[in-house]
C-alpha positions as CSV (number, residue, x, y, z in Angstrom):
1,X,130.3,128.0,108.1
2,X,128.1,128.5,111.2
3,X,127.3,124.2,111.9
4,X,124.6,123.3,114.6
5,X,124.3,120.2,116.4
6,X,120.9,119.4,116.4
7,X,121.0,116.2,118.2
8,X,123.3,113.5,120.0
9,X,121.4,110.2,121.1
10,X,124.7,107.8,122.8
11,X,127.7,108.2,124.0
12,X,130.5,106.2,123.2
13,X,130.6,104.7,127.0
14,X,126.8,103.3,126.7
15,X,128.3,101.3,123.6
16,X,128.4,97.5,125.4
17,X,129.3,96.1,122.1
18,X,132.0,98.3,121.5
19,X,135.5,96.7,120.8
20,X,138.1,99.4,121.3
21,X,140.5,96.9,119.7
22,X,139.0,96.6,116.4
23,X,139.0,100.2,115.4
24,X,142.1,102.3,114.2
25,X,142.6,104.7,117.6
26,X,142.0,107.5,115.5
27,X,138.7,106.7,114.4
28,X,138.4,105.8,118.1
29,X,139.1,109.0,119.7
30,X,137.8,111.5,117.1
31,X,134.3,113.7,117.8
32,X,132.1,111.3,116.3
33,X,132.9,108.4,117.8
34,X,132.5,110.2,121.4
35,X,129.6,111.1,120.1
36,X,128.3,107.5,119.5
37,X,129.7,107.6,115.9
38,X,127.0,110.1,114.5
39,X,125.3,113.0,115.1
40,X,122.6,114.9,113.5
41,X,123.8,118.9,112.5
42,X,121.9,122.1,111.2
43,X,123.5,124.3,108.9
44,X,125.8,122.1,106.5
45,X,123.6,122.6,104.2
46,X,122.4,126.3,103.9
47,X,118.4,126.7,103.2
48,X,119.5,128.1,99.7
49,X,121.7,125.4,99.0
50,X,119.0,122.6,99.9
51,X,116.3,124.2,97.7
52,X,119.6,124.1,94.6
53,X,120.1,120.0,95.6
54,X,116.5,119.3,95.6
55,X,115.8,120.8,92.5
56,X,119.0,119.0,90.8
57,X,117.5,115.7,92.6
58,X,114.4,116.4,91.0
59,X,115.9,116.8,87.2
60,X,117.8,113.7,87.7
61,X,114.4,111.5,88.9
62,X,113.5,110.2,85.2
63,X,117.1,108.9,85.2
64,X,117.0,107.1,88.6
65,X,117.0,103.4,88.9
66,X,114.9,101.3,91.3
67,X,116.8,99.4,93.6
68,X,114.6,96.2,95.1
69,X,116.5,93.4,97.2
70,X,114.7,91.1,98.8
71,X,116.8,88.8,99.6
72,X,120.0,89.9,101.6
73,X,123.2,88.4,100.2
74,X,124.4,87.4,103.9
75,X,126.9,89.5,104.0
76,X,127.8,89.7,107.5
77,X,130.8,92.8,108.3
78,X,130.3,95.7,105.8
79,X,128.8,96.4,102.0
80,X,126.8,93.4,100.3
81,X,123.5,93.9,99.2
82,X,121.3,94.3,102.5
83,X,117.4,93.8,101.1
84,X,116.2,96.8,100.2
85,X,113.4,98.9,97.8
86,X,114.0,102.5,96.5
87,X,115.2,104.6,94.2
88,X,119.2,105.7,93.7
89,X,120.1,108.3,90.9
90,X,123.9,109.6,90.7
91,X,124.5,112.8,91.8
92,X,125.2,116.1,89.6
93,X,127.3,119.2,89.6
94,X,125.7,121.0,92.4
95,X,126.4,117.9,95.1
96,X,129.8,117.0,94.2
97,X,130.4,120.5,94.3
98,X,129.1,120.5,97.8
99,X,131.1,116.8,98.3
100,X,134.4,118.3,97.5
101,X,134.2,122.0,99.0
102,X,136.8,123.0,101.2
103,X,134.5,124.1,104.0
104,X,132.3,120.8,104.3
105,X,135.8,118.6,104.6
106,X,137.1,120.7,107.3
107,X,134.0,120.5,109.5
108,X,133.9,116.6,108.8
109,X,137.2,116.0,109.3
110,X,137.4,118.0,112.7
111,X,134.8,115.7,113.7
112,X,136.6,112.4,112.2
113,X,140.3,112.7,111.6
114,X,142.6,114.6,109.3
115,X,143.5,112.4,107.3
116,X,139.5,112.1,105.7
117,X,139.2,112.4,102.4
118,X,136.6,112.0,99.4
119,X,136.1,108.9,97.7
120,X,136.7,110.1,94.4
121,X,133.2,108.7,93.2
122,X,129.9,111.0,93.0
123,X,127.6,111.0,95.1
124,X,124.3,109.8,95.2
125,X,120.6,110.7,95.7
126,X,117.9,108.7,97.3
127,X,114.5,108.9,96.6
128,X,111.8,106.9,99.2
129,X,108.9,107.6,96.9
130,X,106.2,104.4,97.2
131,X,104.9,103.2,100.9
132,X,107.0,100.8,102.4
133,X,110.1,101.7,100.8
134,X,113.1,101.2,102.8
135,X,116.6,99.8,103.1
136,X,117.3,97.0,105.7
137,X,119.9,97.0,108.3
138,X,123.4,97.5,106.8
139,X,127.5,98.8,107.3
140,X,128.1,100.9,104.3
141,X,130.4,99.8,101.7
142,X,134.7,99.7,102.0
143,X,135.0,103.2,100.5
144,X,132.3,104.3,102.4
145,X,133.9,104.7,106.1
146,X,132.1,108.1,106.7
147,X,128.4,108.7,105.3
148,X,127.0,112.4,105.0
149,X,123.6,112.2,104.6
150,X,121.2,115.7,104.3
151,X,117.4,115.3,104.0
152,X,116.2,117.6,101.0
153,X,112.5,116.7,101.0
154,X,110.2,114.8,103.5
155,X,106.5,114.8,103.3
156,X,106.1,112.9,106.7
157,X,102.5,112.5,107.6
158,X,102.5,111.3,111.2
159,X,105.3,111.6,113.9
160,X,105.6,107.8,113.9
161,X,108.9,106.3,112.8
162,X,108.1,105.8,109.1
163,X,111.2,106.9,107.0
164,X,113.7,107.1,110.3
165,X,117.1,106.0,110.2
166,X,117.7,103.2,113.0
167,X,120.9,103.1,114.7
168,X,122.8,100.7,116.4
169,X,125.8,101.9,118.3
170,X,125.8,99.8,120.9
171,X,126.1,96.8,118.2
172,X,129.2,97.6,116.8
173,X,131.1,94.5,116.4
174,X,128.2,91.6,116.2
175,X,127.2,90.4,112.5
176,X,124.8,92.0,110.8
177,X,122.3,88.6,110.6
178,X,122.6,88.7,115.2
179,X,121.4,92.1,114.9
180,X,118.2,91.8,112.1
181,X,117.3,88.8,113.9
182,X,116.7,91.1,117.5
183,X,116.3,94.5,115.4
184,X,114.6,96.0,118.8
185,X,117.7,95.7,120.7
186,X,120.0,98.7,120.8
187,X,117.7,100.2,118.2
188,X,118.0,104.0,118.3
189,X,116.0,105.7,116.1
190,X,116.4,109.3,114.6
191,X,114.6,111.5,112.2
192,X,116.9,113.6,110.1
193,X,114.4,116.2,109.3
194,X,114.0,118.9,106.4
195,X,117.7,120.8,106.5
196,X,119.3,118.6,108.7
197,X,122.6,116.3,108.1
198,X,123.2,113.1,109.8
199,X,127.2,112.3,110.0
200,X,127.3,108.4,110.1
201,X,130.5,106.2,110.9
202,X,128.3,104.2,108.4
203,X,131.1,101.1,108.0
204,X,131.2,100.9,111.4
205,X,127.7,101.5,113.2
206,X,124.7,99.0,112.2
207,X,121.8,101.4,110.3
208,X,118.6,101.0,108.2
209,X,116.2,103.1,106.7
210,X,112.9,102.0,108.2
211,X,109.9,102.0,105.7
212,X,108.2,105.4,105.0
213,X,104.5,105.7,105.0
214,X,101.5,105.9,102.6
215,X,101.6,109.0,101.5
216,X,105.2,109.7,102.3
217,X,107.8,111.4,100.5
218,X,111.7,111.4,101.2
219,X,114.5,112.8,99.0
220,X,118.3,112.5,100.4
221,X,121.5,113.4,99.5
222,X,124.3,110.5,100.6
223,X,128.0,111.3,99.8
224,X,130.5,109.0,101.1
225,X,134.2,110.1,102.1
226,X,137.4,107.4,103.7
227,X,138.3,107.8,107.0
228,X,142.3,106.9,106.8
C-alpha cells in the first residue's frame, strides 16, 4: 500500500503545552507524535475504495441519527458530550472491513506503536449536511486514543475554513473549557480534502470541526483504534 503524506503542520518541539510526563513514552516517541500528533496522508484510502464507502454512507443516510448538543457537559480531559450538530450513522461491512484489514493497521501502527489495536466497535460515518453544522472543540472518547478519519464527499464552496478540522497541538495538557474560551490560540487549521485521511492522536490533541457553509456538503468516515 503505496501511503502519501500530504501534509504536516507542527512539530512536536513547537508544542509549548506539551507535558512529556503525562504521556506513555511510547505514544511519545512514535511518528505521530513527532509529527505533532497527526498528519494528513493520500492513498489509505484507494479512489475505488472511497467511491465503495461513499456509496455505503449514502445507503445508510435514512438510518442516521442527528446529533445536536448545545450545551457542553463540562467535561474537561477526554470524551463528554462537547456541543455539537450533525449527523452520525454506524458503519457497514465495507468500513469495518477497511477498519480491520491487515494493511491499514500496519501503516497506523508504524506511525503509533505496535501494540495499536481496533476497538472492537464499528465505526462510524459523519454526515455535515445543513449550514452551520459542526462539532465543538473536544479529546475523543477512552477507547478512542487514535482517530482515522478519510473525507468521502465535500462540496466546499469557497476556500475559507468552513468544514476544517482545528487543531491544537500546542494545547495538549490544558482543559478543554481554557482552550474554547481562547479558541484562536494555537489554532491550526487543516482541510482534509476529497481522498485524503487525517491520523489524529484524537484523546490527546484538542480538535473541532468548524461549521461548514451554506451550501456545503461533507461526508466522513471516523474509525477509532487503542493505542496500548
Amino acid at each position: 500500500m503505496q501511503v502519501n503524506v500530504s501534509q504536516s503542520k507542527v512539530r512536536a518541539n513547537h508544542a509549548s503545552g506539551y507535558r512529556p510526563e503525562s504521556i506513555p513514552t511510547v505514544i511519545r516517541d512514535s511518528q505521530l507524535m513527532k509529527r505533532g500528533g497527526f498528519d494528513v496522508f493520500e492513498g489509505l484510502v484507494d479512489a475505488g475504495m472511497r467511491r465503495e464507502m461513499l456509496s455505503e454512507a449514502v445507503a445508510l443516510l435514512p438510518h442516521a441519527t442527528r446529533c445536536e448538543v448545545t450545551v457542553s457537559d463540562g467535561e474537561e480531559q477526554r470524551g463528554g458530550t462537547p456541543r455539537r450538530r450533525f449527523i452520525n450513522a454506524q458503519g457497514g461491512p465495507l468500513q469495518q472491513a477497511f477498519n480491520t484489514s491487515a494493511a491499514v493497521l500496519d501503516f497506523l501502527r508504524g506511525l503509533t506503536n505496535r501494540g495499536l489495536t481496533f476497538t472492537g466497535e464499528i465505526g462510524t460515518y459523519s454526515y455535515y449536511m445543513d449550514p452551520g453544522d459542526y462539532l465543538d472543540i473536544h479529546r475523543d472518547i477512552l477507547t478512542c486514543d487514535v482517530a482515522v478519519i478519510t473525507c468521502l464527499h465535500d462540496r466546499a464552496t469557497d476556500g475559507g475554513d468552513n468544514g476544517r478540522l482545528c487543531l491544537y497541538p500546542e494545547r495538549l495538557s490544558e482543559p478543554l473549557s481554557q482552550i474554547r474560551a481562547t479558541p484562536e490560540h494555537g489554532a491550526v487549521s487543516v482541510r482534509v480534502e476529497v481522498g485524503q485521511t487525517i491520523v489524529l492522536y484524537g484523546g490527546i490533541v484538542p480538535h473541532a470541526l468548524m461549521p461548514v457553509a451554506e451550501g456545503q456538503a461533507r461526508i466522513v468516515s471516523v474509525l477509532c483504534y487503542r493505542a496500548m
